[in-house]
KEGU-361663 format. One record per atom (N, C-alpha, C): residue number from 0; residue in three letters; atom name; x, y, z. Coordinates in steps of 0.1 Angstrom, whole numbers, plus 5000, padded with zeros to 4 digits. Atoms other than C-alpha are relative to their C-alpha. Example, Ala and Ser with C-alpha at 12.3 -4.5 7.8 and 13.67 -1.06 7.14 Angstrom:
<pts>
+-------+------+--------+------+------+------+
: votor : voba : padren :    u :    v :    w :
+-------+------+--------+------+------+------+
:     0 :  ala :      N : 5009 : 4988 : 5000 :
:     0 :  ala :     CA : 5123 : 4955 : 5078 :
:     0 :  ala :      C : 5009 : 5012 : 5000 :
:     1 :  ser :      N : 4991 : 4989 : 5000 :
:     1 :  ser :     CA : 5137 : 4989 : 5071 :
:     1 :  ser :      C : 4992 : 5011 : 5008 :
+-------+------+--------+------+------+------+
</pts>
This chain:
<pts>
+-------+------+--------+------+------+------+
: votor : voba : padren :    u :    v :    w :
+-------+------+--------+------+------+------+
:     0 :  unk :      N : 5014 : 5000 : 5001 :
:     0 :  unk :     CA : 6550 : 7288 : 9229 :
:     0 :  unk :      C : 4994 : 4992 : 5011 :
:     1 :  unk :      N : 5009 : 5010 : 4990 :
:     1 :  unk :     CA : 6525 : 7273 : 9253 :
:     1 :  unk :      C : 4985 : 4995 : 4997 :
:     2 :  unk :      N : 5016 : 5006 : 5005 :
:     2 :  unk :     CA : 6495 : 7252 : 9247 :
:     2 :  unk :      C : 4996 : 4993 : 5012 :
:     3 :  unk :      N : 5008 : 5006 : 4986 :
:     3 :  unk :     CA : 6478 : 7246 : 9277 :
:     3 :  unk :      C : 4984 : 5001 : 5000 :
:     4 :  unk :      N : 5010 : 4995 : 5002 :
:     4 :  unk :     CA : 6443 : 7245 : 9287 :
:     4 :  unk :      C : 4994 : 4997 : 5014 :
:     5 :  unk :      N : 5005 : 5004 : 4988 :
:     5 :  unk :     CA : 6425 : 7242 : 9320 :
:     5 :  unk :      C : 4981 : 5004 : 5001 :
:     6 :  unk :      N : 5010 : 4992 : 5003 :
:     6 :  unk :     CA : 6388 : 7236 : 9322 :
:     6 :  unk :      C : 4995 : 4991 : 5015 :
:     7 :  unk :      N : 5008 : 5008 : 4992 :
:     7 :  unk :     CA : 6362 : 7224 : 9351 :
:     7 :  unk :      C : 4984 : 5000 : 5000 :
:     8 :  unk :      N : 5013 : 5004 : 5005 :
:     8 :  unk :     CA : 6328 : 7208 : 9346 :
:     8 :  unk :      C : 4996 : 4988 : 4999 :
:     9 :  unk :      N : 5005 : 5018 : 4996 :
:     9 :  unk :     CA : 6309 : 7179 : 9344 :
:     9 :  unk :      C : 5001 : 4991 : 4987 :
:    10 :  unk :      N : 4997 : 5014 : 5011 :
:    10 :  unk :     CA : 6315 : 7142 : 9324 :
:    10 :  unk :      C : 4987 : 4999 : 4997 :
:    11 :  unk :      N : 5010 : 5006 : 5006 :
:    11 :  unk :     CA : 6294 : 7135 : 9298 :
:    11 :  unk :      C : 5004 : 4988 : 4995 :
:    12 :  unk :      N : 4999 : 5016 : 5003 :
:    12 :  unk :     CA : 6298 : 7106 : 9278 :
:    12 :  unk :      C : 5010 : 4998 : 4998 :
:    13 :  unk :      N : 4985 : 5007 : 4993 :
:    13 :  unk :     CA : 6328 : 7081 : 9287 :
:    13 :  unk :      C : 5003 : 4988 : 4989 :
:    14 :  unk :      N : 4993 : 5011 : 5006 :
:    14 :  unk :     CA : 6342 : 7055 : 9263 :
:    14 :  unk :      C : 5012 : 4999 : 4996 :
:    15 :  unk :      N : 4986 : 5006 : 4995 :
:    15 :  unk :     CA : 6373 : 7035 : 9267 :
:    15 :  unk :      C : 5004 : 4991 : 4990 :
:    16 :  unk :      N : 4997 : 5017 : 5008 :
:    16 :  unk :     CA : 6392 : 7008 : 9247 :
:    16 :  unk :      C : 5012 : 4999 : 5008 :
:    17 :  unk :      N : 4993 : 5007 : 4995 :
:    17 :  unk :     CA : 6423 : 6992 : 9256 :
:    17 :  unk :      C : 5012 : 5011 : 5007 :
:    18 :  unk :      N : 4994 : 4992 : 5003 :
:    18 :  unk :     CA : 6445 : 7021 : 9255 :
:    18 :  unk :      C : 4996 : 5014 : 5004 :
:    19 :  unk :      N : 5006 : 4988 : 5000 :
:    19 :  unk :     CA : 6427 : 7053 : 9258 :
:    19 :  unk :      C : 4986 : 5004 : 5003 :
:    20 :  unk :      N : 5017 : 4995 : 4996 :
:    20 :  unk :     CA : 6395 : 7068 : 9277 :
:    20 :  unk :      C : 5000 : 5010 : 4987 :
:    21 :  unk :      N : 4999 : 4983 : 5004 :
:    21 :  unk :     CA : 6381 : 7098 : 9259 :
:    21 :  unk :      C : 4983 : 4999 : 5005 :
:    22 :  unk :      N : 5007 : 4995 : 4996 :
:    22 :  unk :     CA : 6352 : 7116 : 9275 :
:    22 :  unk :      C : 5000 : 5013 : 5000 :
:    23 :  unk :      N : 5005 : 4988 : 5004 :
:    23 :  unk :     CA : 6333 : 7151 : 9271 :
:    23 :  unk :      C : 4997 : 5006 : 5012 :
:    24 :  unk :      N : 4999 : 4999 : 4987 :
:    24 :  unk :     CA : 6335 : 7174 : 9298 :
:    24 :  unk :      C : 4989 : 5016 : 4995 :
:    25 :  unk :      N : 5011 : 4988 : 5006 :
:    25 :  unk :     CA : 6304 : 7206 : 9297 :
:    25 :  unk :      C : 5007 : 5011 : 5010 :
:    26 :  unk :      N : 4998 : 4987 : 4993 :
:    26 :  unk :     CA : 6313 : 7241 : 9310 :
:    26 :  unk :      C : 4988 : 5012 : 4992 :
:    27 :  unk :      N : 5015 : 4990 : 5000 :
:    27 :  unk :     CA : 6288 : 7273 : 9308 :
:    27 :  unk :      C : 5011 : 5014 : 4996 :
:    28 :  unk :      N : 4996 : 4989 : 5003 :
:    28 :  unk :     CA : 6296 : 7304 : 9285 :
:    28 :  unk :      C : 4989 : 5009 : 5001 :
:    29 :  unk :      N : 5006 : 4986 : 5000 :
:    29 :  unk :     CA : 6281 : 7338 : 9288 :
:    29 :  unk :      C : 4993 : 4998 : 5015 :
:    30 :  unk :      N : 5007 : 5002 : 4988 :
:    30 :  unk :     CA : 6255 : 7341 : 9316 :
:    30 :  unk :      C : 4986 : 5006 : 4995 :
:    31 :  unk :      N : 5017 : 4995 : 5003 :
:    31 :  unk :     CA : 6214 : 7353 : 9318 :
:    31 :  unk :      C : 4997 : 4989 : 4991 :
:    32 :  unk :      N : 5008 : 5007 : 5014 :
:    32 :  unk :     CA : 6194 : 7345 : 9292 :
:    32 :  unk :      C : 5011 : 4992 : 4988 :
:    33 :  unk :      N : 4989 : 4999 : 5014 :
:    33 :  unk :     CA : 6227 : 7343 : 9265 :
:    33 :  unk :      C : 5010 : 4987 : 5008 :
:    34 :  unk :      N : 4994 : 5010 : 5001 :
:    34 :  unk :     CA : 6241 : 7311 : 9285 :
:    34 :  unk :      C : 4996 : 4988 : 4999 :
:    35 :  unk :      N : 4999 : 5018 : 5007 :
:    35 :  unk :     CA : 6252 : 7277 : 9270 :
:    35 :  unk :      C : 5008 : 4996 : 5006 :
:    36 :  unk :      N : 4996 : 5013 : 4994 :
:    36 :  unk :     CA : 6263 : 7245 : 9275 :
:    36 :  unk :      C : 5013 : 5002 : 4989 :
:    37 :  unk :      N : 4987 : 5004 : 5010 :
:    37 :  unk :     CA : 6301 : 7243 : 9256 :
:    37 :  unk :      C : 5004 : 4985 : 5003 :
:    38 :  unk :      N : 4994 : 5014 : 4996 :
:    38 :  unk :     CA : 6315 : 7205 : 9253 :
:    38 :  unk :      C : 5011 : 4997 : 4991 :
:    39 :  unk :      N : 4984 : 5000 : 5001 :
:    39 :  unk :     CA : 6350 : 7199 : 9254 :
:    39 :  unk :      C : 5005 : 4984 : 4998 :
:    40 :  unk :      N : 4995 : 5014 : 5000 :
:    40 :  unk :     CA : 6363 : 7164 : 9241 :
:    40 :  unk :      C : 5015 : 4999 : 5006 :
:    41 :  unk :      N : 4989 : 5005 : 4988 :
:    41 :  unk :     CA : 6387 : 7150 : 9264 :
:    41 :  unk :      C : 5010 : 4987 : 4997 :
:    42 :  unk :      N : 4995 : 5006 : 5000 :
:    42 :  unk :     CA : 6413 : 7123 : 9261 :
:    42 :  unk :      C : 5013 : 4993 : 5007 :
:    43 :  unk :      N : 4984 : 5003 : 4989 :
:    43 :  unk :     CA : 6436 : 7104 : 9284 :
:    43 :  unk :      C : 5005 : 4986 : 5001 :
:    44 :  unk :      N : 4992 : 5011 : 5007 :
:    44 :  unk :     CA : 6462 : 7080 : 9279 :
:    44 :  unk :      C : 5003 : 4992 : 5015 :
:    45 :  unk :      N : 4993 : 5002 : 4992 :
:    45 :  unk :     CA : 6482 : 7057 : 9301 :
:    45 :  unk :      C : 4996 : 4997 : 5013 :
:    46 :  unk :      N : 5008 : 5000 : 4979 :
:    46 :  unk :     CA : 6477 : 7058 : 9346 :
:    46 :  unk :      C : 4992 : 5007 : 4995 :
:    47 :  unk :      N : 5009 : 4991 : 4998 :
:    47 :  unk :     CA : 6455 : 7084 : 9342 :
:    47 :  unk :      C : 4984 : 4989 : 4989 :
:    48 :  unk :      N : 5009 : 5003 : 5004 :
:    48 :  unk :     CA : 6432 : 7063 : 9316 :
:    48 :  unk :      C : 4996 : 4986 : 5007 :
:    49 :  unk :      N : 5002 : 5010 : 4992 :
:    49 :  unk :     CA : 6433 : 7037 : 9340 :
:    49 :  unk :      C : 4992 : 4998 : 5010 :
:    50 :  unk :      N : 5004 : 4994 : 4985 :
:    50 :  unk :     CA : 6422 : 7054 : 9371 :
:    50 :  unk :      C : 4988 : 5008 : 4995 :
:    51 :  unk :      N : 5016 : 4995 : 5002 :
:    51 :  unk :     CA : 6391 : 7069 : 9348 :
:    51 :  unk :      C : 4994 : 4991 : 4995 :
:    52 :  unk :      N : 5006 : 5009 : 5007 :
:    52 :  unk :     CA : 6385 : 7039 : 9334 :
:    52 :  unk :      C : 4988 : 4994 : 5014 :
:    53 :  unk :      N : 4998 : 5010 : 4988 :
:    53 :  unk :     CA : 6383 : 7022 : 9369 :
:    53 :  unk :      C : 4985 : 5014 : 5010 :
:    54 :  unk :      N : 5010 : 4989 : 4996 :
:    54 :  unk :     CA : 6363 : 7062 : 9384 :
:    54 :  unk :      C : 4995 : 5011 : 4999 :
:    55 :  unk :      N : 5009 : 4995 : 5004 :
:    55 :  unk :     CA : 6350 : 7080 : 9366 :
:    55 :  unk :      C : 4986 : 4995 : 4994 :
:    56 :  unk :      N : 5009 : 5004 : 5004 :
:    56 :  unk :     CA : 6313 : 7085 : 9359 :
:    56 :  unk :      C : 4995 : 5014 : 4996 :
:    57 :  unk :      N : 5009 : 4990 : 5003 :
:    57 :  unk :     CA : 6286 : 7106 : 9340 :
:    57 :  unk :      C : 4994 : 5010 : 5009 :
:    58 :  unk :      N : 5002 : 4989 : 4991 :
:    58 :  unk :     CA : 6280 : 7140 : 9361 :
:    58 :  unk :      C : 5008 : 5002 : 5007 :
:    59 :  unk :      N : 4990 : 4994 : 4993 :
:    59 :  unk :     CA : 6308 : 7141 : 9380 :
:    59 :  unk :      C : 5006 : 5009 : 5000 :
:    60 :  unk :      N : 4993 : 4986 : 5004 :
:    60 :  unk :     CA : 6326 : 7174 : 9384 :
:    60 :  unk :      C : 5013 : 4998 : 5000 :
:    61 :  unk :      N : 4988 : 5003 : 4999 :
:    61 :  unk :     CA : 6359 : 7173 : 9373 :
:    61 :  unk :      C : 5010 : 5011 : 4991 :
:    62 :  unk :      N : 4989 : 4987 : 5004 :
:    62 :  unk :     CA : 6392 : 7197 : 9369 :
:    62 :  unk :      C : 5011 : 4990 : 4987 :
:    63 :  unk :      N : 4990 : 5011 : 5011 :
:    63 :  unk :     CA : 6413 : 7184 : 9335 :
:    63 :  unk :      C : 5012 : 5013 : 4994 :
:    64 :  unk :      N : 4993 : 4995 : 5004 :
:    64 :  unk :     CA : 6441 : 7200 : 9326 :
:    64 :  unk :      C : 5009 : 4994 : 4985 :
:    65 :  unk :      N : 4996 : 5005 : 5012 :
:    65 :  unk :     CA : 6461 : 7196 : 9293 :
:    65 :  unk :      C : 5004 : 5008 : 4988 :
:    66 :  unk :      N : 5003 : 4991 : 5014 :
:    66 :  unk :     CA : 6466 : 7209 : 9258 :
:    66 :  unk :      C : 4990 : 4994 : 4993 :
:    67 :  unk :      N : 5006 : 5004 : 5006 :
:    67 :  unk :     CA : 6448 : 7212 : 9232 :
:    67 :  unk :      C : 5005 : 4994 : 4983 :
:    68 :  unk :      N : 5001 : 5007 : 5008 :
:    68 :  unk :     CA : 6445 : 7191 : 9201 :
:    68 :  unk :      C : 4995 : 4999 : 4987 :
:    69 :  unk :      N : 5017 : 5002 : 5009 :
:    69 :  unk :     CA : 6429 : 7187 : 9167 :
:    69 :  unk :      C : 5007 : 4987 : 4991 :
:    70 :  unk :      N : 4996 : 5013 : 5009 :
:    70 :  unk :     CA : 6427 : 7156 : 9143 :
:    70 :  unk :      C : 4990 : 5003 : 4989 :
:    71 :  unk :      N : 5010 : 4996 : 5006 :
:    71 :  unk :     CA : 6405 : 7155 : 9112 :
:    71 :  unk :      C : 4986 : 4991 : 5003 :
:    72 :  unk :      N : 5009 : 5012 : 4999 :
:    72 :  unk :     CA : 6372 : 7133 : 9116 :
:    72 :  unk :      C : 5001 : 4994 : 4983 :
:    73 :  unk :      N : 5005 : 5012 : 5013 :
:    73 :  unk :     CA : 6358 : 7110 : 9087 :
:    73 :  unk :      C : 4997 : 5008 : 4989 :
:    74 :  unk :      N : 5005 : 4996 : 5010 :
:    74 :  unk :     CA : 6341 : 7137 : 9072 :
:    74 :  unk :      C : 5010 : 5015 : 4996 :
:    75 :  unk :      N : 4988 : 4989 : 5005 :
:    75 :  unk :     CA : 6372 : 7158 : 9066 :
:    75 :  unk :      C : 4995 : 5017 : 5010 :
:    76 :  unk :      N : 4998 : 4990 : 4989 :
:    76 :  unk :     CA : 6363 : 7185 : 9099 :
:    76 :  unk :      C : 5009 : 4997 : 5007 :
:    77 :  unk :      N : 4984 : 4999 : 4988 :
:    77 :  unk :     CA : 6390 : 7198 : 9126 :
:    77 :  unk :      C : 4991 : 4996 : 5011 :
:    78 :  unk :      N : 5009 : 4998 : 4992 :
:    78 :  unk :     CA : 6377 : 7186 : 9153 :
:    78 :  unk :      C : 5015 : 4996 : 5015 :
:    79 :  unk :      N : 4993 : 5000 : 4991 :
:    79 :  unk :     CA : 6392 : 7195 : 9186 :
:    79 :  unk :      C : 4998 : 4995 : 5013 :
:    80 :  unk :      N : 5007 : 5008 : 4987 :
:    80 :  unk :     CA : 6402 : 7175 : 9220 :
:    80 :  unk :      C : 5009 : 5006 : 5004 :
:    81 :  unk :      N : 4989 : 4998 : 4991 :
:    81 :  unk :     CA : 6420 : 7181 : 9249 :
:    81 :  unk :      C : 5008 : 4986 : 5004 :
:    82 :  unk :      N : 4993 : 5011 : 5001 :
:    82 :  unk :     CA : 6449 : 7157 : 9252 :
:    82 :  unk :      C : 5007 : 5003 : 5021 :
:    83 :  unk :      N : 4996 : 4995 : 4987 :
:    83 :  unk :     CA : 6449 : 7157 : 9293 :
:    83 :  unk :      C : 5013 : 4990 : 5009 :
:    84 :  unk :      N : 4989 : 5006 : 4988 :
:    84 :  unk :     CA : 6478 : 7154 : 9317 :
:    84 :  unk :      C : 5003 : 5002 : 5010 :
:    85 :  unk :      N : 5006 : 4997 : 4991 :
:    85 :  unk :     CA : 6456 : 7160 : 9347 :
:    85 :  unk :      C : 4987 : 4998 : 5000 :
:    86 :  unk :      N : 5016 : 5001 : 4998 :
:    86 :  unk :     CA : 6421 : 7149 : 9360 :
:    86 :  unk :      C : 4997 : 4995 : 5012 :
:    87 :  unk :      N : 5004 : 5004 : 4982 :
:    87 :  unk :     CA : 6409 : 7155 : 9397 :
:    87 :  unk :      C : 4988 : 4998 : 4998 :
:    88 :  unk :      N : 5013 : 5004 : 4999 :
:    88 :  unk :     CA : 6378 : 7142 : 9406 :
:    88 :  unk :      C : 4993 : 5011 : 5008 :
:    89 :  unk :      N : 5002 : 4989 : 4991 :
:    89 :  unk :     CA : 6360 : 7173 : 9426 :
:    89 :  unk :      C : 4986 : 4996 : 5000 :
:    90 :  unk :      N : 5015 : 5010 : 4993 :
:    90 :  unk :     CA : 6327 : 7149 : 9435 :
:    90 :  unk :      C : 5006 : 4986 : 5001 :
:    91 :  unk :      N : 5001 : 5015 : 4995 :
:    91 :  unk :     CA : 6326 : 7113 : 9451 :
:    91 :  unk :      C : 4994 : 4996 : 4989 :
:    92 :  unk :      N : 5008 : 5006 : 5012 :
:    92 :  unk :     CA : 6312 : 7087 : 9419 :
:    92 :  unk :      C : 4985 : 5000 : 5011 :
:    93 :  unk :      N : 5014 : 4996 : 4998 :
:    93 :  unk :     CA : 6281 : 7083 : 9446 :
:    93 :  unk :      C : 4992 : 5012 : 5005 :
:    94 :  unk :      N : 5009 : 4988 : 5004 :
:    94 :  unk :     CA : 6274 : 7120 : 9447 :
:    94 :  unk :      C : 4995 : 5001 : 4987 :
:    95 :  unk :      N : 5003 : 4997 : 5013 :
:    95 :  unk :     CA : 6275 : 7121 : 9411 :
:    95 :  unk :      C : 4990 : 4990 : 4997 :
:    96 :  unk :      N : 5012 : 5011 : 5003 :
:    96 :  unk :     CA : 6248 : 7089 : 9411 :
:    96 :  unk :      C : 4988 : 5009 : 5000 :
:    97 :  unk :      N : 5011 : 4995 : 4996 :
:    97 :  unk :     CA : 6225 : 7109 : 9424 :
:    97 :  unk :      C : 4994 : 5010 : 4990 :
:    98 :  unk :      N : 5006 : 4987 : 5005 :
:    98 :  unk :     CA : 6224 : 7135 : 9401 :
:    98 :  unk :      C : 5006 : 4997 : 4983 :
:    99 :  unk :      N : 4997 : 4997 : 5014 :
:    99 :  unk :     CA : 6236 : 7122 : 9369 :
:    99 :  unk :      C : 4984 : 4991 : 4992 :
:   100 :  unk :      N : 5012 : 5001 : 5007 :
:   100 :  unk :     CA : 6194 : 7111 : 9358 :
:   100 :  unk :      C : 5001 : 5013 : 4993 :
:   101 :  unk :      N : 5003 : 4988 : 5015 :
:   101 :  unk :     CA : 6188 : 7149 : 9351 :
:   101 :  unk :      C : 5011 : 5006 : 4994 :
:   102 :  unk :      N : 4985 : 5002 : 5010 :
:   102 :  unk :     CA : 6227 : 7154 : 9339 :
:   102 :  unk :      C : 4996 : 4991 : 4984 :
:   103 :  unk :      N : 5003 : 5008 : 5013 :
:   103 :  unk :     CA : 6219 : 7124 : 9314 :
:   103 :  unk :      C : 4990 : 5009 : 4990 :
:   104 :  unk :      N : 5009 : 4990 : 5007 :
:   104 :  unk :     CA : 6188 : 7146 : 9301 :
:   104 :  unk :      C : 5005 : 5010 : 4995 :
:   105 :  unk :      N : 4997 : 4987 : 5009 :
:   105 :  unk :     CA : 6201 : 7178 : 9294 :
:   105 :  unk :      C : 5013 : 4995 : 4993 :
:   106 :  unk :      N : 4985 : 5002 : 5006 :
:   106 :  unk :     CA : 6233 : 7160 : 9280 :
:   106 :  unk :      C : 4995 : 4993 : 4986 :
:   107 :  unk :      N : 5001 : 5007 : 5015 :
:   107 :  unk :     CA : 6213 : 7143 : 9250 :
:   107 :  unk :      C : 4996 : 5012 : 4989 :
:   108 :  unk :      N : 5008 : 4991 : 5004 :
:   108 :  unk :     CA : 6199 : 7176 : 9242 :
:   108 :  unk :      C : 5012 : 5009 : 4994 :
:   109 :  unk :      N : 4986 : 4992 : 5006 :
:   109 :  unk :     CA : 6231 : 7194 : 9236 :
:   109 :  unk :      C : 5015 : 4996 : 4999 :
:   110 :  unk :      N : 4991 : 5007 : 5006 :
:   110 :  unk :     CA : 6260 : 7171 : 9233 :
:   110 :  unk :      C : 5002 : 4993 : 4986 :
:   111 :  unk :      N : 4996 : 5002 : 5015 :
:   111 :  unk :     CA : 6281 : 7168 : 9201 :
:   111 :  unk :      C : 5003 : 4985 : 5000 :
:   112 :  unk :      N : 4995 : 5013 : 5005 :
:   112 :  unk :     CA : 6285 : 7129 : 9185 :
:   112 :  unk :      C : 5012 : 4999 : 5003 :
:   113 :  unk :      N : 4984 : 5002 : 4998 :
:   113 :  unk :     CA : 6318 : 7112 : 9197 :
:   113 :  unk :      C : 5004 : 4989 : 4988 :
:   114 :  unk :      N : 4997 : 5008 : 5009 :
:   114 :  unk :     CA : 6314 : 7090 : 9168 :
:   114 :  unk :      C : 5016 : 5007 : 4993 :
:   115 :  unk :      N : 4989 : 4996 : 5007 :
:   115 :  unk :     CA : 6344 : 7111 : 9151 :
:   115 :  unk :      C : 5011 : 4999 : 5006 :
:   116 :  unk :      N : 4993 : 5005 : 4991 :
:   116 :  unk :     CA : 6365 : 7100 : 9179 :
:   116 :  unk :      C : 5008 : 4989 : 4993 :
:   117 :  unk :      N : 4994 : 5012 : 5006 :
:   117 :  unk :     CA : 6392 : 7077 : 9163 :
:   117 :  unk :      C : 5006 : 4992 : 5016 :
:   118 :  unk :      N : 4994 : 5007 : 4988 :
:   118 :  unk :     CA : 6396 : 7045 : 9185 :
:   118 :  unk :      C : 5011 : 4990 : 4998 :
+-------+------+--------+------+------+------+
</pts>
């Protein structure tokens, strides 16, 4: 069987503890009138949570590869992450400065709570 997943798109919200980043990464389904924002929770252990801890930022475009994941939250939902073991950076952090004011804006508007995020 294979459980893989490969997505690219931009960092929404980033929180880290000692152990583990996990950040939300947005991609665009359908097209015209009929497209949305989808948001993909993300999680990464280890070097890699190190090296996003350290560069990653909000808007940045970034390629993550990985499987995918589910756990239950608090309130007894599946809620699904990608468990990655891959993340290029495909923007500089000060391209992404520039452009993550109106990023931040449309990201409060349609980004799901990471409260259910166990840390």
């Amino acid at each position: 069987m294979l459980n893989k997943i490969d997505i690219i798109g931009r960092v929404g919200k980033i929180k880290s503890n000692e152990n583990n980043t996990f950040f939300s990464v947005a991609t665009d389904q359908g097209w015209g009138d009929k497209k949305k924002t989808l948001w993909h929770n993300v999680v990464v252990f280890k070097q890699l949570h190190e090296i996003c801890t350290k560069y990653l930022s909000v808007g940045m475009l970034v390629y993550v590869s990985g499987e995918l994941t589910t756990f239950e939250s608090k309130d007894g939902k599946t809620v699904y992450q990608v468990a990655a073991r891959e993340v290029k950076f495909l923007t500089k952090k000060t391209d992404t400065e520039k452009q993550s004011d109106t990023f931040q804006k449309q990201q409060k508007s349609t980004e799901e709570d990471f409260d259910d995020i166990p840390f």
